[in-house]
C-alpha positions as CSV (number, residue, x, y, z in Angstrom):
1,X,124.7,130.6,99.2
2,X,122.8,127.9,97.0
3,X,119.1,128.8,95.4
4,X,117.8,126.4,97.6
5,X,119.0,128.0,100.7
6,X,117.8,131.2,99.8
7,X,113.9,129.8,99.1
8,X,114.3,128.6,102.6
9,X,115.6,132.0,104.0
10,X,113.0,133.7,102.0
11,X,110.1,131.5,103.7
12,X,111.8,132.8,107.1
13,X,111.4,136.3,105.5
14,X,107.5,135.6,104.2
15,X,106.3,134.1,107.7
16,X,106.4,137.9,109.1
17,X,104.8,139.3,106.7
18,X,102.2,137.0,106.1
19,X,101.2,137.4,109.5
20,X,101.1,141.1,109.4
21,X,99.2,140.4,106.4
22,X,96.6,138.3,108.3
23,X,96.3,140.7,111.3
24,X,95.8,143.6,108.7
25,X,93.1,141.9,107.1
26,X,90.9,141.9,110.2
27,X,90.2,145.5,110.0
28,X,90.6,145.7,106.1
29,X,89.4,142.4,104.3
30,X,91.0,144.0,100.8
31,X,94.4,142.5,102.3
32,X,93.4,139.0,102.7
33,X,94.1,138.2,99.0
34,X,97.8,139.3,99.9
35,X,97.9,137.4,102.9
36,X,96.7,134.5,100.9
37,X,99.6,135.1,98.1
38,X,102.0,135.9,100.4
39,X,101.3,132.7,102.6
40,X,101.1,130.3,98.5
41,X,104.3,131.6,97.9
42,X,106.3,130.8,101.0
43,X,104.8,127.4,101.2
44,X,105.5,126.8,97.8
45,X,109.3,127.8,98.5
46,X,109.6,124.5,100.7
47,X,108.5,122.3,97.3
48,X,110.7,124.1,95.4
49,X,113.9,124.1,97.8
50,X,113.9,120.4,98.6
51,X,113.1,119.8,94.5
52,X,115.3,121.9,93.1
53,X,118.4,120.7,96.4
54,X,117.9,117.2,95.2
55,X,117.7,117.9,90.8
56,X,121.2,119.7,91.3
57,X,122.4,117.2,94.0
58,X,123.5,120.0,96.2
59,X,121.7,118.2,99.3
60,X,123.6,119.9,102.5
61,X,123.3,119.6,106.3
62,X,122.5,123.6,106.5
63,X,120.0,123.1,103.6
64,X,118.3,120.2,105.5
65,X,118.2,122.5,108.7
66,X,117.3,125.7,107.0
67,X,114.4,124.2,105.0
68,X,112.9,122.4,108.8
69,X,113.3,125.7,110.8
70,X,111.9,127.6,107.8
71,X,108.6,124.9,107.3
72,X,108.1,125.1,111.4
73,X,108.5,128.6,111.7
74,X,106.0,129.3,108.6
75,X,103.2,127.5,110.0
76,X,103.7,128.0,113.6
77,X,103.9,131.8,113.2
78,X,101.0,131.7,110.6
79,X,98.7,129.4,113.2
80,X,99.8,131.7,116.2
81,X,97.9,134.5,114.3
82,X,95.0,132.8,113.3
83,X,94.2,132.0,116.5
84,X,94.8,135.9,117.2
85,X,92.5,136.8,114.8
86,X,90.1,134.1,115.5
87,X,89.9,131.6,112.5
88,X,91.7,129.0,114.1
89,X,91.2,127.1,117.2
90,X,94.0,127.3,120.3
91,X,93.5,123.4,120.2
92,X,94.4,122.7,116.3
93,X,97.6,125.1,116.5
94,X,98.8,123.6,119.4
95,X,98.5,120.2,118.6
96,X,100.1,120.6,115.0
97,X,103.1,122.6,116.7
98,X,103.2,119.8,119.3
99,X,103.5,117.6,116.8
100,X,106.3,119.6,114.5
101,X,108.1,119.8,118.4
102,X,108.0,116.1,119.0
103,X,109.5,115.5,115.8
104,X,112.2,117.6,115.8
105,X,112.9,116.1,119.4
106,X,113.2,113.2,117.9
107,X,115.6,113.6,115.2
108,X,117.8,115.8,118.0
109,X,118.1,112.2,119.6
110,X,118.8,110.4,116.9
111,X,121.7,112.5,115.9
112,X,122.9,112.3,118.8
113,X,123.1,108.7,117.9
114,X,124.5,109.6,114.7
115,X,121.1,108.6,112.9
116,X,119.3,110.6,110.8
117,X,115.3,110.4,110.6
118,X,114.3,111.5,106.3
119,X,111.2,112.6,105.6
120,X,108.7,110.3,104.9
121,X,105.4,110.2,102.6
122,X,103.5,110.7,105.2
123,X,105.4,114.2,106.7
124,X,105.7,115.3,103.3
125,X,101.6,114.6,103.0
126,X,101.5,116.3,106.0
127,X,103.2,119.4,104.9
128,X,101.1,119.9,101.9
129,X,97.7,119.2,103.6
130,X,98.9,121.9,106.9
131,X,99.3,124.9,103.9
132,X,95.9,124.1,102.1
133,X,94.7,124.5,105.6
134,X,96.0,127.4,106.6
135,X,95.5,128.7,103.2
136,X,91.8,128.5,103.5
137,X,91.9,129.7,106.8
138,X,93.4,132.7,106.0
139,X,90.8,133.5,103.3
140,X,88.1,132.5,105.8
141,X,85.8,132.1,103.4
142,X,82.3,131.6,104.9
143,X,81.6,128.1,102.8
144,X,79.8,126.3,105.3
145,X,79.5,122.2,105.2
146,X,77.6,120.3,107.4
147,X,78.3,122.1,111.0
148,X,81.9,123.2,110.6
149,X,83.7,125.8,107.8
150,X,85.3,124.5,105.0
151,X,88.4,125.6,106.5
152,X,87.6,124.1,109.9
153,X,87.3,120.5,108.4
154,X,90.3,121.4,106.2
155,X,92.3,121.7,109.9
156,X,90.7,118.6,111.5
157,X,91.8,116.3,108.3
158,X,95.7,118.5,108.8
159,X,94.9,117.6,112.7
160,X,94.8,113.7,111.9
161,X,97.2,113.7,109.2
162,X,99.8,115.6,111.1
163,X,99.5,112.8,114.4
164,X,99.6,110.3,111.5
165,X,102.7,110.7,110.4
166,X,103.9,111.5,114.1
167,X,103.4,108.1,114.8
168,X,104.7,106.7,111.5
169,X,108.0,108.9,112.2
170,X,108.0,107.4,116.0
171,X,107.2,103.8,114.8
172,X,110.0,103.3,112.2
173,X,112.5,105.1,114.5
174,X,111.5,104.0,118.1
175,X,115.1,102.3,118.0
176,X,116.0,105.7,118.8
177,X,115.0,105.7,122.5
178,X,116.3,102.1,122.8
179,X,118.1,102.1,126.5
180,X,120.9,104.5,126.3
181,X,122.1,106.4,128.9
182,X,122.6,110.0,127.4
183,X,123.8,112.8,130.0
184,X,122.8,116.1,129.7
């Protein structure tokens, strides 16, 4: 198995235990410096798969859907328990995973078509500003600006940014869901 796959695999592996990390931390706020390293390193895995998949030009279909599953799974599973704990809204996390749903709905239909739907600037922007969220979120620092946490207004611009390039990804492929019968 490539390097590549294996970052992805080991995000897979990371999401678990950052969010035992983040539960832990509730009762014993010594662990939330783990749970923030923990959470770095397996966002920083999705950079480096994609990077180092493209440098050695060993781009494959399992590496593509590896590296996807892995990215949805790490911040679903890590906004799942910061709702649990309380640091994140029900709202943000389900509109985010909405969103990551949506998207992979739409690239099932255009395989289907044989298409394929690459990311774009805007997903990849979308990616980066959803783990600086959820970073600061899990650190739940208490930096207050204006009304909200600094955290808070981190998720409302990853809220904005993730619908953003939602519709960018629906706009530039809407020839996807051009009249076609498809049976299932």
């Amino acid at each position: 198995m490539s390097i590549p796959n294996l970052l992805a695999i080991s995000r897979l592996v990371l999401t678990p235990v950052t969010m035992a990390l983040v539960l832990r931390s509730v009762d014993d706020r010594s662990v939330v410096g783990w749970a923030v390293a923990v959470f770095v390193v397996a966002a920083l895995t999705d950079f480096a798969d994609g990077f180092l998949a493209r440098r050695w030009k060993i781009t494959t279909s399992l590496g593509a859907f590896l590296d996807t599953v892995a990215d949805k799974v790490l911040v679903a599973g890590t906004l799942i328990v910061l709702v649990e704990v309380g640091t994140t809204s029900a709202w943000v996390a389900t509109l985010i995973v909405a969103r990551e749903i949506a998207v992979m709905g739409l690239r099932s239909v255009a395989a289907l078509d044989q298409s394929t739907v690459p990311p774009s600037w805007w997903g990849k922007s979308k990616a980066t500003v959803q783990f600086v969220a959820i970073g600061l979120a899990i650190l739940n620092a208490d930096v207050v600006v204006g009304t909200w946490r600094l955290d808070q207004w981190a998720m409302a611009v990853a809220v904005a940014v993730t619908w953003i390039s939602a519709g960018d990804y629906f706009a530039r492929f809407r020839s996807v869901f051009a009249a076609k019968r498809i049976v299932d």
